[in-house]
C-alpha positions in Angstrom: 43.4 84.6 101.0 44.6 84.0 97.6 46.5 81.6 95.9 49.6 84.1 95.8 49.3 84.1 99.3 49.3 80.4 99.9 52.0 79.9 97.7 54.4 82.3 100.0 53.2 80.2 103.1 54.4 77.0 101.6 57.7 78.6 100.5 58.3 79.8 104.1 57.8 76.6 105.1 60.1 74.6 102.7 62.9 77.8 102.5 61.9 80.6 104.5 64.5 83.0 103.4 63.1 83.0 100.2 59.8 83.8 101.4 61.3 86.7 102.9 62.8 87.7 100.1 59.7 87.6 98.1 58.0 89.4 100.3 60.2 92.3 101.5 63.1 92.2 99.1 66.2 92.5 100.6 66.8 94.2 103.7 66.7 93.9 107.6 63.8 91.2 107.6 65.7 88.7 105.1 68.9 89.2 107.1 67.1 88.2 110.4 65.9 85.5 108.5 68.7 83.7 107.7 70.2 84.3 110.9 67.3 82.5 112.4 67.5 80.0 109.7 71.2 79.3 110.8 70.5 79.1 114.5 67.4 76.9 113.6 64.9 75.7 111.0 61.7 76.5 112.8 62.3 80.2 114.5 63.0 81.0 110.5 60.0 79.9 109.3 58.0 81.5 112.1 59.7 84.6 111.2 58.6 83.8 107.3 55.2 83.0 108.2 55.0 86.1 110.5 56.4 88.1 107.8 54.2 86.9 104.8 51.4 87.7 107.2 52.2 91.4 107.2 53.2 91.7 104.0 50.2 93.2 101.4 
């Protein structure tokens, strides 16, 4: 894992959208996102971290 890496799982924590975002651009995922976001802080950041996970 490298530091790029770790960086996007700390920014999914604090803002997950934006982890999105860096990871995918914007589409489908970052509107899920924020949806999940708005119903809730954590199921937005498990989406981030699940997200940042796939991502290359």
């Amino acid at each position: 894992m490298d530091s790029s890496k770790i960086i996007a799982y700390i920014i999914a924590i604090i803002f997950p959208p934006l982890a999105v975002l860096m990871a995918k651009g914007v589409g489908m995922d970052l509107v899920i996102n924020i949806v999940l976001c708005i119903l809730g802080w954590f199921p937005g950041m498990l989406h981030a971290a699940y997200i940042v996970s796939k991502s290359e």
